[in-house]
GUKESE-631677 format. One record per atom (N, C-alpha, C): residue in one letter; atom name; x, y, z. Coordinates in steps of 0.02 Angstrom, whole numbers. Example, Ala and Ser with C-alpha at 12.3 -4.5 7.8 and 13.67 -1.06 7.14 Angstrom:
<residuo A, atomo N, u 660, v -284, w 390> .
<residuo A, atomo CA, u 615, v -225, w 390> .
<residuo A, atomo C, u 660, v -165, w 390> .
<residuo S, atomo N, u 642, v -112, w 354> .
<residuo S, atomo CA, u 684, v -53, w 357> .
<residuo S, atomo C, u 645, v 2, w 394> .
END
This chain:
<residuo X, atomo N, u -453, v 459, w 480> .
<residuo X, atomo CA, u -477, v 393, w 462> .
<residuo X, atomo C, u -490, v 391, w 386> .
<residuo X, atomo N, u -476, v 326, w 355> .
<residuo X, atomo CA, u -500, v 315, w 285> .
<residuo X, atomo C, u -539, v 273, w 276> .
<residuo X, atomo N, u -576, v 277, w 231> .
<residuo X, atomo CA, u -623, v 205, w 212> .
<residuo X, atomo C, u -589, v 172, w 159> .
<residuo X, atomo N, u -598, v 124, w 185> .
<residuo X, atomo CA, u -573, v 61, w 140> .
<residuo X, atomo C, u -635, v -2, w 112> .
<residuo X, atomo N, u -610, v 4, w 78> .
<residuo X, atomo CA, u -673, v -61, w 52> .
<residuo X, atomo C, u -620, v -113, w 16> .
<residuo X, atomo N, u -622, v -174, w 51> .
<residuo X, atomo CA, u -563, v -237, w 8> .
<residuo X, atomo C, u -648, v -290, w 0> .
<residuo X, atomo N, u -630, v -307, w -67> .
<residuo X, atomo CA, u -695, v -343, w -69> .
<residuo X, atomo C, u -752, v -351, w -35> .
<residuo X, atomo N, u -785, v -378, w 19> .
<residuo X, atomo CA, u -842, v -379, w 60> .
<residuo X, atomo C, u -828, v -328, w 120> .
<residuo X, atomo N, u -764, v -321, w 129> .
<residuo X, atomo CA, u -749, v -269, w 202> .
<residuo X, atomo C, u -760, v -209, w 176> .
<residuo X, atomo N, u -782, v -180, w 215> .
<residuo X, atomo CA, u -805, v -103, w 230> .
<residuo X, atomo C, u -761, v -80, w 289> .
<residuo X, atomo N, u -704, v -37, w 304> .
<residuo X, atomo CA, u -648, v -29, w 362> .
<residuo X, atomo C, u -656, v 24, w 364> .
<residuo X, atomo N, u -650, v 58, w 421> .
<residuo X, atomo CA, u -614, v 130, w 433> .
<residuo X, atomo C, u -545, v 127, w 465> .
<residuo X, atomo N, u -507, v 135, w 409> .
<residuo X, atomo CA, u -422, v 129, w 448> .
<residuo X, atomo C, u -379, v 183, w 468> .
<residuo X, atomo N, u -345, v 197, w 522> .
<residuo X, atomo CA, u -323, v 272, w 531> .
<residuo X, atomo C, u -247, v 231, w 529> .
<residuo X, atomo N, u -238, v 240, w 458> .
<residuo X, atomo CA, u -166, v 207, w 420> .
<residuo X, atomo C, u -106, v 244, w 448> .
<residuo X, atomo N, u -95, v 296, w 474> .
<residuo X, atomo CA, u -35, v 322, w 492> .
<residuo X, atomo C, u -34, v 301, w 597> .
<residuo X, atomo N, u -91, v 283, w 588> .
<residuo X, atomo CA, u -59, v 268, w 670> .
<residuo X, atomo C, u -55, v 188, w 664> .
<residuo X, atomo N, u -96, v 149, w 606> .
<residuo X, atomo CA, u -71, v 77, w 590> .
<residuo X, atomo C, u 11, v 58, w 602> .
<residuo X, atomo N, u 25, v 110, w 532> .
<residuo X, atomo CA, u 96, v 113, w 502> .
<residuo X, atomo C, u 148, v 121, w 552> .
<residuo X, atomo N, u 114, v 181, w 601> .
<residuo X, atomo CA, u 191, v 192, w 659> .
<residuo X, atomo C, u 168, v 143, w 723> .
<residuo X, atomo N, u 107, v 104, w 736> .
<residuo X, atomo CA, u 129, v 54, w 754> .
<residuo X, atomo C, u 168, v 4, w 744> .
<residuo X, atomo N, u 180, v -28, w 692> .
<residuo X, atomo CA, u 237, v -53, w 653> .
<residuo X, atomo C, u 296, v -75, w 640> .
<residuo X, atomo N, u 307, v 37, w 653> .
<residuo X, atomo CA, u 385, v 23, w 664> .
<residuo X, atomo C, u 427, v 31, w 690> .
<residuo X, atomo N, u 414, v -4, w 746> .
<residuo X, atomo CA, u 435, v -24, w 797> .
<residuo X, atomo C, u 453, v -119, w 805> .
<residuo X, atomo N, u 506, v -140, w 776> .
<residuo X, atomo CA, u 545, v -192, w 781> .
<residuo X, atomo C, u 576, v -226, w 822> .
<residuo X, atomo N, u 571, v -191, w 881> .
<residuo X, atomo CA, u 617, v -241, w 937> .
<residuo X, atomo C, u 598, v -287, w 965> .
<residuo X, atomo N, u 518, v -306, w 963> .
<residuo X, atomo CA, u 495, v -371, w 1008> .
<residuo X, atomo C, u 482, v -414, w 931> .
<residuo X, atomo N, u 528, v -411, w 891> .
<residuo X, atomo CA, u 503, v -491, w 827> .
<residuo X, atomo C, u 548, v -537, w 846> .
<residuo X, atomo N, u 518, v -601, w 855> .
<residuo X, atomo CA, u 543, v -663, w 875> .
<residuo X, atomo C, u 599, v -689, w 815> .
<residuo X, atomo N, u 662, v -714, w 845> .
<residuo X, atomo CA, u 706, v -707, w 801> .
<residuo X, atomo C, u 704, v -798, w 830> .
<residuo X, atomo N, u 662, v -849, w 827> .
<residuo X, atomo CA, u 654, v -916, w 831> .
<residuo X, atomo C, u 662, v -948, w 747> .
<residuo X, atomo N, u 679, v -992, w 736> .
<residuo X, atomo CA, u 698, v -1015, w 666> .
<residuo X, atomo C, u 646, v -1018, w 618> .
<residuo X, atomo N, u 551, v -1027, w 664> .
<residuo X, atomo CA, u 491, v -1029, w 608> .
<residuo X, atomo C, u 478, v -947, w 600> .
<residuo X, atomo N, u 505, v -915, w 636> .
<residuo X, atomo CA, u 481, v -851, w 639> .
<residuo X, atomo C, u 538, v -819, w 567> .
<residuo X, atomo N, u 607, v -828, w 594> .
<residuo X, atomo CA, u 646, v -817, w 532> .
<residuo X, atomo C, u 630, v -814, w 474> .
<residuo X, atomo N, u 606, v -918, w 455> .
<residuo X, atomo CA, u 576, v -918, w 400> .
<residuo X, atomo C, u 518, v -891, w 365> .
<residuo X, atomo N, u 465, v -890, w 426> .
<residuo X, atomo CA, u 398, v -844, w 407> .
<residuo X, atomo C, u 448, v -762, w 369> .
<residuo X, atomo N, u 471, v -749, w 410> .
<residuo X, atomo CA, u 477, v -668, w 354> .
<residuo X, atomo C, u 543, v -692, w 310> .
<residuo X, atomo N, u 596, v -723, w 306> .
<residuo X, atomo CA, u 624, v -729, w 245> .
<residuo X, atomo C, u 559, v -768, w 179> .
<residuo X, atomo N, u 509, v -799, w 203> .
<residuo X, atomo CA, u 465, v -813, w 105> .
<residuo X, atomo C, u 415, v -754, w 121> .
<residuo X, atomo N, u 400, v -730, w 178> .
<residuo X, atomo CA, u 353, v -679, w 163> .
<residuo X, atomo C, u 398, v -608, w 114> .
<residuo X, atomo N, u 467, v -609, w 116> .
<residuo X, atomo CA, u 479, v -546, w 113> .
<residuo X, atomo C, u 479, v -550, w 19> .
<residuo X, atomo N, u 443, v -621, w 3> .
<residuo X, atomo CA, u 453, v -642, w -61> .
<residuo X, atomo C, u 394, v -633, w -90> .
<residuo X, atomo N, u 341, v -618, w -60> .
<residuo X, atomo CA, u 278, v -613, w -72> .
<residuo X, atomo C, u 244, v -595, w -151> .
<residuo X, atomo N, u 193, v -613, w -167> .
<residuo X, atomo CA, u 167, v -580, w -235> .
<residuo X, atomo C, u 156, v -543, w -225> .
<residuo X, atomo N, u 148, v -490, w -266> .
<residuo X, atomo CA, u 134, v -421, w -259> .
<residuo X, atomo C, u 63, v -419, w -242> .
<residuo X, atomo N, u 26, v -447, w -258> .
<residuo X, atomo CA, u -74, v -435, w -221> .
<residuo X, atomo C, u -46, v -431, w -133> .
<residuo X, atomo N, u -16, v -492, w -120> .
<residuo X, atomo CA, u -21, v -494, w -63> .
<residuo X, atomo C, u 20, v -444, w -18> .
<residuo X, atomo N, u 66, v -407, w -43> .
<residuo X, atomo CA, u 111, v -347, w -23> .
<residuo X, atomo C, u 44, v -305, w -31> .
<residuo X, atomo N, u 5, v -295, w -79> .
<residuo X, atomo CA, u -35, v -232, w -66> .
<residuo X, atomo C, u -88, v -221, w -52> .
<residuo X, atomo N, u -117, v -297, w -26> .
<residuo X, atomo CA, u -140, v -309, w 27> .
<residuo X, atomo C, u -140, v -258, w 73> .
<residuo X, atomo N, u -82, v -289, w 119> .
<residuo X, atomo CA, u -64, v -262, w 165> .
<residuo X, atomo C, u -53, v -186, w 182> .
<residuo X, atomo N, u 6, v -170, w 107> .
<residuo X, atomo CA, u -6, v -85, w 126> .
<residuo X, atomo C, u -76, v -52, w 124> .
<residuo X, atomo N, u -103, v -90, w 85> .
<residuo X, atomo CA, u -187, v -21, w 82> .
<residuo X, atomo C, u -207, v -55, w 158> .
<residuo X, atomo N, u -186, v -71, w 222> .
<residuo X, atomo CA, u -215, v -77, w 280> .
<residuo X, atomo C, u -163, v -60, w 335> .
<residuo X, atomo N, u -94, v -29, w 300> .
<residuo X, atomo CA, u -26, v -8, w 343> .
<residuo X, atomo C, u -19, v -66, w 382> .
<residuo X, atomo N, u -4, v -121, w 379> .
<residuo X, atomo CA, u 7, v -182, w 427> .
<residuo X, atomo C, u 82, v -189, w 367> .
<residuo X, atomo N, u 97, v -217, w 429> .
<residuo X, atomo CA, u 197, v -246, w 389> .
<residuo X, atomo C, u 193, v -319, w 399> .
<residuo X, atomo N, u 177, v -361, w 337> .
<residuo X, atomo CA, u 175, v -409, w 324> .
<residuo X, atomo C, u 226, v -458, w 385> .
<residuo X, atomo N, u 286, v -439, w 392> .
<residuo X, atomo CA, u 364, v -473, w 395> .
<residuo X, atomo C, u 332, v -465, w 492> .
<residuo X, atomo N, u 282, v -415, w 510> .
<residuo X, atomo CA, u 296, v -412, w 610> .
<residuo X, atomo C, u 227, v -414, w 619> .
<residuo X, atomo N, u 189, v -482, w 615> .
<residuo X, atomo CA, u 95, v -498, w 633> .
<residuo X, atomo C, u 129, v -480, w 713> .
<residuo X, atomo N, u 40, v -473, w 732> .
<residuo X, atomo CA, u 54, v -460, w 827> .
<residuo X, atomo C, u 30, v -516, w 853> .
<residuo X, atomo N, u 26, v -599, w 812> .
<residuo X, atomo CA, u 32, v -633, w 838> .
<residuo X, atomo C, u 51, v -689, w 775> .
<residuo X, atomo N, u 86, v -744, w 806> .
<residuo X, atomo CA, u 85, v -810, w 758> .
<residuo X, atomo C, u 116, v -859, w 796> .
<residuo X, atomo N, u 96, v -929, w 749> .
<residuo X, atomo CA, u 104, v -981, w 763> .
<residuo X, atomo C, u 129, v -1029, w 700> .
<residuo X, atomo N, u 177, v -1086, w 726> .
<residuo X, atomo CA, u 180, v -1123, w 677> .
<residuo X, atomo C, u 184, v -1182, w 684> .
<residuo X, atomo N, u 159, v -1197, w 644> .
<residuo X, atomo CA, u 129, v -1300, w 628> .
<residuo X, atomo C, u 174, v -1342, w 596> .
<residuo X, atomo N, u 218, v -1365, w 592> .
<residuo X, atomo CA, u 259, v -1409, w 532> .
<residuo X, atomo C, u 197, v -1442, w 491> .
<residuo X, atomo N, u 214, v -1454, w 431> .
<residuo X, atomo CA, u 152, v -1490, w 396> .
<residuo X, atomo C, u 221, v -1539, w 343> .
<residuo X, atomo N, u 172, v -1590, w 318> .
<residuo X, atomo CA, u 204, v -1635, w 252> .
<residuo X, atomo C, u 236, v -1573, w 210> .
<residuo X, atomo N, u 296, v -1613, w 195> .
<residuo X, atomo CA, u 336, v -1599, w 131> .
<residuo X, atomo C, u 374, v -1543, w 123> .
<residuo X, atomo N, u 386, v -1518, w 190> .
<residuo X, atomo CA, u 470, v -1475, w 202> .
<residuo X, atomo C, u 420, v -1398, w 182> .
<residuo X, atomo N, u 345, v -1400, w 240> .
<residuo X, atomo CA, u 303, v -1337, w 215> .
<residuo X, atomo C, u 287, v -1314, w 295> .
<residuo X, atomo N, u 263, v -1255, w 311> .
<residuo X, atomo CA, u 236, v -1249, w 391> .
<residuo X, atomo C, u 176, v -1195, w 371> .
<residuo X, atomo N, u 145, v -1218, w 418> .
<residuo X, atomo CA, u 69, v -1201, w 426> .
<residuo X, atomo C, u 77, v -1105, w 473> .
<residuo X, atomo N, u 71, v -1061, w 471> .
<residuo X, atomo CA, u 60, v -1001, w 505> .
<residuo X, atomo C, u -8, v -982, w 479> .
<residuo X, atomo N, u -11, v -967, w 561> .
<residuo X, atomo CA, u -94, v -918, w 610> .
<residuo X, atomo C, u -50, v -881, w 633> .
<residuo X, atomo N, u -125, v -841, w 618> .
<residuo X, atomo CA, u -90, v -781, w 647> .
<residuo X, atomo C, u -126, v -735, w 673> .
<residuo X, atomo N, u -116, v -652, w 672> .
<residuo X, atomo CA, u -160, v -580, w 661> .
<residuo X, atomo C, u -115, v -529, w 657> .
<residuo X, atomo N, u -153, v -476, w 624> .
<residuo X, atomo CA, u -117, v -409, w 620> .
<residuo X, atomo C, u -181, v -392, w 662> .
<residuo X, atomo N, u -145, v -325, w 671> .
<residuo X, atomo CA, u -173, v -272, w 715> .
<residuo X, atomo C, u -203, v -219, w 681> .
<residuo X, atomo N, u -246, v -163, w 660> .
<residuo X, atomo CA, u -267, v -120, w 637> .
<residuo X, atomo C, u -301, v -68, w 686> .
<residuo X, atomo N, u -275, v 1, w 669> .
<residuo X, atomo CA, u -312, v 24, w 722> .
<residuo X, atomo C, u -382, v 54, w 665> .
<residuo X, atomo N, u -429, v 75, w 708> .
<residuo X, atomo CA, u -497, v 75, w 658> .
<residuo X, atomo C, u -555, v 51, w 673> .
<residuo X, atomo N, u -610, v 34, w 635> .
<residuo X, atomo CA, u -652, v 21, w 655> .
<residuo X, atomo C, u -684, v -34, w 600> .
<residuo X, atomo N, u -704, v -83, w 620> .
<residuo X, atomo CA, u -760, v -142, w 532> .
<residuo X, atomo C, u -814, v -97, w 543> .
<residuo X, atomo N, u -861, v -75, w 475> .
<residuo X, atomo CA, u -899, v -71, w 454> .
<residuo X, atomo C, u -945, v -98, w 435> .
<residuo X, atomo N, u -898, v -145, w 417> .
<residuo X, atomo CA, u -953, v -210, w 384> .
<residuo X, atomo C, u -908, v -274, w 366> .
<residuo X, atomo N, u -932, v -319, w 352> .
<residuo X, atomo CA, u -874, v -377, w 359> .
<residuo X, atomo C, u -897, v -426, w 395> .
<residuo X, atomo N, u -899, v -492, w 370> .
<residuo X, atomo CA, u -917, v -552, w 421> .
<residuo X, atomo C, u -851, v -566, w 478> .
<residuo X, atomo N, u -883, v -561, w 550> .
<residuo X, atomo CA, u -816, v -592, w 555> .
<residuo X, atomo C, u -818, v -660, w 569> .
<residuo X, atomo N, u -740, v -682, w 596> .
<residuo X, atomo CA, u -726, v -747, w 612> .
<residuo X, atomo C, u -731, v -800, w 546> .
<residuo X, atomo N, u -750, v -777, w 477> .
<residuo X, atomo CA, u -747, v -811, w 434> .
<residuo X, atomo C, u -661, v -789, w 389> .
<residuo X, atomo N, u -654, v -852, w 325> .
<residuo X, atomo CA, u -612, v -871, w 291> .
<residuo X, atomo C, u -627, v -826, w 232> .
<residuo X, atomo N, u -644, v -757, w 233> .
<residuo X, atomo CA, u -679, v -734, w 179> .
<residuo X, atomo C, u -633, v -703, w 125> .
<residuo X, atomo N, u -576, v -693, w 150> .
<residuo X, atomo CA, u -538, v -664, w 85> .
<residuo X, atomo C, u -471, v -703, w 77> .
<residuo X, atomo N, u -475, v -721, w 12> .
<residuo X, atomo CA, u -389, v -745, w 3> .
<residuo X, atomo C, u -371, v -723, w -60> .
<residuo X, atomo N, u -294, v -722, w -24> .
<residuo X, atomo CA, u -275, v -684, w -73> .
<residuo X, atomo C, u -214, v -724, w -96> .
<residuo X, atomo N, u -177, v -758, w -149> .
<residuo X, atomo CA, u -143, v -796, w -157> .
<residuo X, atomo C, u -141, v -858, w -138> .
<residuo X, atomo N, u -83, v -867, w -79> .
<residuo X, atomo CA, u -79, v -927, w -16> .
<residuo X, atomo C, u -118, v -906, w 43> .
<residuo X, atomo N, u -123, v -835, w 45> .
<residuo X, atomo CA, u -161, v -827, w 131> .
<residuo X, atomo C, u -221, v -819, w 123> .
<residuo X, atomo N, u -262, v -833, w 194> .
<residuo X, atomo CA, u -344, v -837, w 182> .
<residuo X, atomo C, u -333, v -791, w 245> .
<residuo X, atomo N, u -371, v -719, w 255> .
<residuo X, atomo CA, u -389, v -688, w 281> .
<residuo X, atomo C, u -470, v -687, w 308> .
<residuo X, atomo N, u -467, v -669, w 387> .
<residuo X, atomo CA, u -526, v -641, w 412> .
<residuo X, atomo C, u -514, v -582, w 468> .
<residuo X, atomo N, u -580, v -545, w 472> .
<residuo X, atomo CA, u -588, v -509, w 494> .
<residuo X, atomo C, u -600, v -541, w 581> .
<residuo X, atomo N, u -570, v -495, w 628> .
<residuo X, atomo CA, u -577, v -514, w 706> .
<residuo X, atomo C, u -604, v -465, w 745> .
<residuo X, atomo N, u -642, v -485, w 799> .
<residuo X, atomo CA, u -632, v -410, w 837> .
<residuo X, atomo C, u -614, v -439, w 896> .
<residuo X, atomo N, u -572, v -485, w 942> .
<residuo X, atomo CA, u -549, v -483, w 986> .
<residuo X, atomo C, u -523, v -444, w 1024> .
<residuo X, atomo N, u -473, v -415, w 1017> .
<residuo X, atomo CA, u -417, v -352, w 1052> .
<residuo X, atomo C, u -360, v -370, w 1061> .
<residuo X, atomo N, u -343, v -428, w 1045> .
<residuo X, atomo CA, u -252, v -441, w 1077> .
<residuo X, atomo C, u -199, v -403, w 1047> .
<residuo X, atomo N, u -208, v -349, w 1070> .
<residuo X, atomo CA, u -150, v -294, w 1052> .
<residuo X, atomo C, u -92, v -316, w 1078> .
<residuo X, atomo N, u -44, v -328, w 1026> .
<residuo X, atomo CA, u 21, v -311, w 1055> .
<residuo X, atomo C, u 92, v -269, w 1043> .
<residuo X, atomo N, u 56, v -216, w 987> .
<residuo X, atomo CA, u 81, v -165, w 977> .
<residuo X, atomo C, u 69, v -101, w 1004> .
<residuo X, atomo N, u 82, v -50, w 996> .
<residuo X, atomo CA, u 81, v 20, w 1041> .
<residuo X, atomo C, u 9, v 59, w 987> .
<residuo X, atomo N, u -32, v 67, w 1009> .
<residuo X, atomo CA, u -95, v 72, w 974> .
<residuo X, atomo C, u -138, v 132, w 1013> .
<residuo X, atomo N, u -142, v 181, w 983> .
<residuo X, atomo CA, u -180, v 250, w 1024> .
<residuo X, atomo C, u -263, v 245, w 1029> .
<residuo X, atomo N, u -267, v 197, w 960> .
<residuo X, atomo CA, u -360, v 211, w 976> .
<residuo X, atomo C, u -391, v 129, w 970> .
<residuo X, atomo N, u -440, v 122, w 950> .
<residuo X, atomo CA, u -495, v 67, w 954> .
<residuo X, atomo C, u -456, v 23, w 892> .
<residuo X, atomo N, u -448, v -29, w 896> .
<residuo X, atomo CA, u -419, v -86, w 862> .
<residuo X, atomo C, u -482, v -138, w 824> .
<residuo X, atomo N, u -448, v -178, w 781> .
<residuo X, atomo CA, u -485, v -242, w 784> .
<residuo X, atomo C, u -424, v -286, w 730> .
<residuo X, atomo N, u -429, v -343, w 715> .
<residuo X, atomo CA, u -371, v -386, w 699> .
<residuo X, atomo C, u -374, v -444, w 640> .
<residuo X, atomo N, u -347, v -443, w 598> .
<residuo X, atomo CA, u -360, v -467, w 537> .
<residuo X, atomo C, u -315, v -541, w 536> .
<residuo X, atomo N, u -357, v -597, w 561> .
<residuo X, atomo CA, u -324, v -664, w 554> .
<residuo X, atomo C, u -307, v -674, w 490> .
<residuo X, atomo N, u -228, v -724, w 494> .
<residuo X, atomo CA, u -206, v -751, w 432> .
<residuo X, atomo C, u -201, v -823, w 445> .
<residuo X, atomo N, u -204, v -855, w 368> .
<residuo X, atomo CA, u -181, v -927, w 388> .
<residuo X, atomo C, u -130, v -953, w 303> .
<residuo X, atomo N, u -65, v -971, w 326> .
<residuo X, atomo CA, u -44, v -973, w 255> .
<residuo X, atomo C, u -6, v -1037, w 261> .
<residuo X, atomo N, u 19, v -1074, w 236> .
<residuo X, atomo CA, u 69, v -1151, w 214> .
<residuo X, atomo C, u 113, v -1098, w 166> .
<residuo X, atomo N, u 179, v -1097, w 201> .
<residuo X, atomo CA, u 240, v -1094, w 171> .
<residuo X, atomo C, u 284, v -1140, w 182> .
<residuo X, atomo N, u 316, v -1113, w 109> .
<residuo X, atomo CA, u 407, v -1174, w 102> .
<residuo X, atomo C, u 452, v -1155, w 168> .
<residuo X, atomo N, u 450, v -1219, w 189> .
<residuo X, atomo CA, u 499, v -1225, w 242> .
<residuo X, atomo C, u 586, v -1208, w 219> .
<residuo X, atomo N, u 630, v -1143, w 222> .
<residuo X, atomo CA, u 674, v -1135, w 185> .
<residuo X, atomo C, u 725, v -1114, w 216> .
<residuo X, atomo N, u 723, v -1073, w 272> .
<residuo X, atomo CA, u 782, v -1042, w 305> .
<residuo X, atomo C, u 782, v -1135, w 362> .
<residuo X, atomo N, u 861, v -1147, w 387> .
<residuo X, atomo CA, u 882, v -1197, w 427> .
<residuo X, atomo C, u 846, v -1164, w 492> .
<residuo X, atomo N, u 821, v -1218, w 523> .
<residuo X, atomo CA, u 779, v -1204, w 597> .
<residuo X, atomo C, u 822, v -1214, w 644> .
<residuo X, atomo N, u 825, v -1186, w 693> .
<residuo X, atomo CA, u 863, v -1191, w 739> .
<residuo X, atomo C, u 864, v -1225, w 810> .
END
C-alpha cells in the first residue's frame, strides 16, 4: 500500500493491484458516447493524465458511466473509477477536487466492476466534453 495525499485526500492505494485491474479491456463499451468519451479523454491535459496515474486508474476504462447530451455539440459524463485501498481522510460524496474540466469525489459505495482482490472504494467523475467522434 502507498499513501497518497491529492489535496484534501489522504488514500491508501495498493497501485499495482489498481493498475492490473485495468488491464483488462474486454468489457469497454464500444457505444458511440462511450467511443467519444475515450477518443477526447485520450486528449487530456496533462494534470488530468496524472491525476489518474498517481491513483493507477486508466482514464479511457471508468467502472462506470453515463452520458447526457447537453447544448452545443457537448455531453455531460458521470461516472467512477474503482481503487483498490482504503480513504483516510477525505469528504465524501462531495465536488471537492477539480481538476481542469473534471470535478472529482471521493465514494465509498462498492460497485465493483472490475477484478479487484482487496477492499475498494470509488472516485466519482463529472466532466462536459466536445461531442466529436460520429454517434452511432
Amino acid at each position: 500500500m502507498t499513501s497518497i495525499l491529492v489535496h484534501d485526500w489522504e488514500l491508501e492505494v495498493d497501485l499495482a493491484a489498481t493498475q492490473a485491474a485495468y488491464a483488462n479491456k474486454e468489457n469497454c463499451c464500444l457505444c458511440g458516447e462511450c467511443k467519444n468519451f475515450r477518443y477526447v479523454t485520450e486528449q487530456m491535459a496533462v494534470s488530468v493524465i496524472a491525476f489518474a496515474a498517481k491513483l493507477g486508474i486508466d482514464l479511457l476504462n471508468p467502472c462506470r458511466i453515463n452520458a447526457f447530451e447537453v447544448e452545443g455539440q457537448k455531453i455531460m459524463y458521470t461516472g467512477h473509477y474503482c481503487v483498490q485501498g482504503e480513504i483516510i481522510k477525505g469528504e465524501l460524496d462531495a465536488w471537492d477536487i477539480v481538476v481542469e474540466e473534471h470535478c472529482f469525489s471521493l465514494m465509498n459505495e462498492g460497485d465493483v466492476t472490475k477484478p479487484f482482490s482487496g477492499n475498494t472504494f470509488e472516485i466519482a467523475f463529472e466532466v462536459v466534453l466536445p461531442k466529436v467522434v460520429v454517434m452511432e
